[in-house]
VEXFISE-903367 format. One record per residue (C-alpha): x, y, z. Coordinates in steps of 0.2 Angstrom, whole numbers, padded with zeros to 4 digits, always signed. Example, Ala and Ser with C-alpha at 12.3 -4.5 7.8 and 13.67 -1.06 7.14 Angstrom:
2
+0062-0022+0039
+0068-0005+0036
***
This chain:
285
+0000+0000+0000
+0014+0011+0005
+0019+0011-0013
+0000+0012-0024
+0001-0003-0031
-0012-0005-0046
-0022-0018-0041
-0025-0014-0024
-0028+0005-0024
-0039+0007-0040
-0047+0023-0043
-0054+0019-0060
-0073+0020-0054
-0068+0037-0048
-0061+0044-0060
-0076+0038-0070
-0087+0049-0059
-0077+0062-0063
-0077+0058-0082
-0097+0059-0080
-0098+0075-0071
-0087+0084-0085
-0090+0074-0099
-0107+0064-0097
-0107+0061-0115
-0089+0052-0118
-0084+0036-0114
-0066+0030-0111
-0055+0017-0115
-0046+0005-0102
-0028+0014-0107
-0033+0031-0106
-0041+0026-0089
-0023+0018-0085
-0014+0035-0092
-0024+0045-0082
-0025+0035-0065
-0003+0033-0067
-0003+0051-0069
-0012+0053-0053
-0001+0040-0043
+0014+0048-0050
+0007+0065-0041
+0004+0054-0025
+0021+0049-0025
+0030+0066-0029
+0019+0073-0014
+0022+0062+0002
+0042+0066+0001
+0037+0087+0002
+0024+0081+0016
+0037+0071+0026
+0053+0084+0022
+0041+0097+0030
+0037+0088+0043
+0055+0084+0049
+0060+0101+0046
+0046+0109+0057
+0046+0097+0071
+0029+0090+0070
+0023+0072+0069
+0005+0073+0063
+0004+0078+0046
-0012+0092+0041
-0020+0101+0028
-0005+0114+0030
+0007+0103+0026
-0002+0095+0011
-0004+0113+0003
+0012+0118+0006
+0018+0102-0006
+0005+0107-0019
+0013+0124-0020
+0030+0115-0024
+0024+0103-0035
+0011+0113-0045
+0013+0126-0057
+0007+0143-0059
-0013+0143-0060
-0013+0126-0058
-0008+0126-0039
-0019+0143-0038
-0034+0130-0041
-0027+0116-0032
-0026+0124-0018
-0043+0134-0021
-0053+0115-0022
-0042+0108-0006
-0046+0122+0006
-0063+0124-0001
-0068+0102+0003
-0057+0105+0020
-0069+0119+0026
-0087+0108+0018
-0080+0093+0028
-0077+0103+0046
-0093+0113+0045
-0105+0096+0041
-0091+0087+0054
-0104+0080+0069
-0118+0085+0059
-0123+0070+0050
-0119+0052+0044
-0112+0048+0027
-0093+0044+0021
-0080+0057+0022
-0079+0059+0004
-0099+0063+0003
-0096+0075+0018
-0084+0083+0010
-0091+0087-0008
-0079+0074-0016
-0080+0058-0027
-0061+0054-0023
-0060+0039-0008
-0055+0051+0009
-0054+0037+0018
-0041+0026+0007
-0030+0041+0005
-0031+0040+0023
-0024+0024+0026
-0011+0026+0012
-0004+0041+0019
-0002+0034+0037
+0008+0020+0027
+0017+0030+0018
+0022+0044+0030
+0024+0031+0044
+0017+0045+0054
+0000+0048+0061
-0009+0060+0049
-0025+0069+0052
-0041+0068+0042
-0042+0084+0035
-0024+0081+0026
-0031+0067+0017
-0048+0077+0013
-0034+0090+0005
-0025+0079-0002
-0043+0069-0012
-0048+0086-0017
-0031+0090-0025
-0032+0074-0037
-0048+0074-0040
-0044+0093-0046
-0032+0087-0057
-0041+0072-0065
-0056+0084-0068
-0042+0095-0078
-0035+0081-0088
-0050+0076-0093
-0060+0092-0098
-0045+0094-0111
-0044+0076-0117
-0064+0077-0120
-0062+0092-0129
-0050+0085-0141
-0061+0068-0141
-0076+0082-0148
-0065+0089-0160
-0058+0076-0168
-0078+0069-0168
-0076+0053-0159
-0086+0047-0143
-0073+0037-0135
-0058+0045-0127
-0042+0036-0132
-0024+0039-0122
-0020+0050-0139
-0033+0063-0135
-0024+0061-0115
-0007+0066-0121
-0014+0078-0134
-0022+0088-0118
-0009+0089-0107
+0006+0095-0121
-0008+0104-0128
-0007+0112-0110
+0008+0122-0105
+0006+0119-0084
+0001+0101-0086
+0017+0098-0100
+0027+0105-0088
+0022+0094-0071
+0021+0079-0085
+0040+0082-0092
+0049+0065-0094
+0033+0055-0094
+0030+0045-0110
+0010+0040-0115
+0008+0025-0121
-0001+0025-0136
-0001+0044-0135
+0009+0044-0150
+0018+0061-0157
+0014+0081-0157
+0007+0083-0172
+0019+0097-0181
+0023+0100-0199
+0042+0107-0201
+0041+0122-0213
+0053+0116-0225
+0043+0101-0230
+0029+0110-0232
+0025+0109-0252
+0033+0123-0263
+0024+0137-0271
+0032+0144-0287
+0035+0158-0290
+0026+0169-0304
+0038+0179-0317
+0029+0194-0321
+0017+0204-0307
+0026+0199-0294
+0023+0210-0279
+0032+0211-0261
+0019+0202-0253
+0023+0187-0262
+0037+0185-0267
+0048+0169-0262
+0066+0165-0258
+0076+0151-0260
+0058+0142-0268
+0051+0143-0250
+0033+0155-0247
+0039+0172-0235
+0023+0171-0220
+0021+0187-0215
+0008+0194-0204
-0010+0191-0202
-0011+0174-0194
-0001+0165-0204
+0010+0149-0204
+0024+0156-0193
+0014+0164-0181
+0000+0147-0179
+0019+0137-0177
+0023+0150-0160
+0006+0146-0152
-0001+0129-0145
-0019+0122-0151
-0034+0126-0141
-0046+0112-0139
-0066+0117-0142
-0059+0134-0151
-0070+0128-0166
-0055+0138-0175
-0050+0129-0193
-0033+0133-0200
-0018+0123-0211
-0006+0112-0205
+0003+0125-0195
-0012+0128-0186
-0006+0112-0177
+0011+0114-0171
+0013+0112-0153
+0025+0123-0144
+0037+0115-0129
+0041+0128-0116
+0060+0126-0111
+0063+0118-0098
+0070+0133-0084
+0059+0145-0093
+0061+0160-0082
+0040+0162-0077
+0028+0163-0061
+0025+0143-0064
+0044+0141-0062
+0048+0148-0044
+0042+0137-0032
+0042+0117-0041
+0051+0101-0040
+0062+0099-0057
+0057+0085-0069
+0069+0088-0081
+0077+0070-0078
+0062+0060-0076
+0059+0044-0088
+0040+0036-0085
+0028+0027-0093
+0010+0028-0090
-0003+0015-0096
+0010+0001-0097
+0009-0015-0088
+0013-0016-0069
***
């Protein structure tokens, strides 16, 4: 447990919930359930050493809610720990208000569909320290976050592409399409995700050039087309695709942009680097 395996710690039905909520008009397949579900574990995993490094460092023994956040901080990115942190506090304070004011579970008590209770228990076997229940309220709500993310993108690139079934493609075309969720996913390969889809300039076909009335606008060197202003091939290259746009365009309208790695922004000041990470969602366990 202290280590997620797959076949004990499952969130699949969960995540489907989620999947519902957002999307209730997609299904999924069993690799994209996979890619997303690793995704979250990796997140688990790259949590619980912040928790315990805090912990050590402060002097406590209990682990909280404060300690959770301050690892979301580290770990997320930009507006993506903004609203992870907005979703835990926010589940933290609907579980304390209803706390001794009614049955239920702790997830139902708490606004979530994420399992409280089994991020309980895996965090006490984790942490090997006691750990209170409003950490793993926090904690539930930060995942679930997450997933809901991954998946309003990967369904807006299922609509797109006019399909009903989200594939691990439409996964890995949401989160590089993203640029806080390629940068918390760097060194992580998709399986069956295949490639960015990106069209180099040069091998884009040639347009020849016309001998008489030739003006400035159009006038080519070296057999290649000049793309000037006005939304053109150079400019779609130095953005990344937007997902439920409903905007058309050439095959330049498609390229992905990568931001460096140490890309000097607001996302870059307070994270864990995952510049020499190597992982593989959706493979076998």
């Amino acid at each position: 447990p202290a280590t997620m395996p797959r076949s004990n710690t499952s969130i699949s039905l969960y995540i489907h919930r989620v999947l519902k909520q957002v999307h209730p008009g997609i299904m999924i397949s069993k690799i994209a359930m996979t890619v997303i579900e690793d995704h979250l574990r990796d997140l688990f995993l790259r949590l619980m050493p912040e928790v315990d490094l805090l912990l050590e460092s402060n002097g406590k023994s209990t682990a909280t809610s404060r300690e959770v956040q301050t690892a979301v901080r580290l770990i997320f990115p930009g507006e993506l720990a903004k609203h992870a942190v907005s979703e835990g506090t926010k589940a933290v304070t609907k579980y304390m208000m209803s706390e001794g004011g009614g049955g239920g579970s702790k997830s139902t008590r708490a606004g979530l569909q994420f399992p409280v209770g089994r991020y309980h228990r895996i965090m006490k076997a984790k942490l090997r320290r006691s750990v209170s229940v409003t950490a793993a309220v926090y904690l539930a709500a930060v995942l679930e976050y997450e997933a809901a993310e991954v998946i309003e993108l990967a369904g807006n690139a299922t609509r797109d592409l006019r399909c009903r079934r989200m594939t691990s493609r439409h996964v890995m075309l949401a989160i590089h399409g993203d640029e806080e969720l390629d940068h918390i996913t760097a060194g992580a390969h998709i399986r069956g995700g295949g490639v960015i889809p990106h069209i180099h300039r040069a091998l884009i076909a040639k347009k020849k050039c016309k001998s008489t009335k030739t003006s400035a606008a159009t006038k080519c060197q070296g057999g290649l087309p000049l793309f000037g202003g006005g939304g053109g091939g150079a400019a779609a290259a130095a953005r990344g695709v937007s997902f439920g746009s409903g905007g058309g365009g050439g095959p330049d309208d498609f390229a992905l942009r990568q931001p460096p790695v140490g890309e000097g922004s607001a996302r870059g000041e307070h994270h864990r680097s995952t510049q020499h990470r190597r992982l593989l969602w959706g493979g076998e366990s």
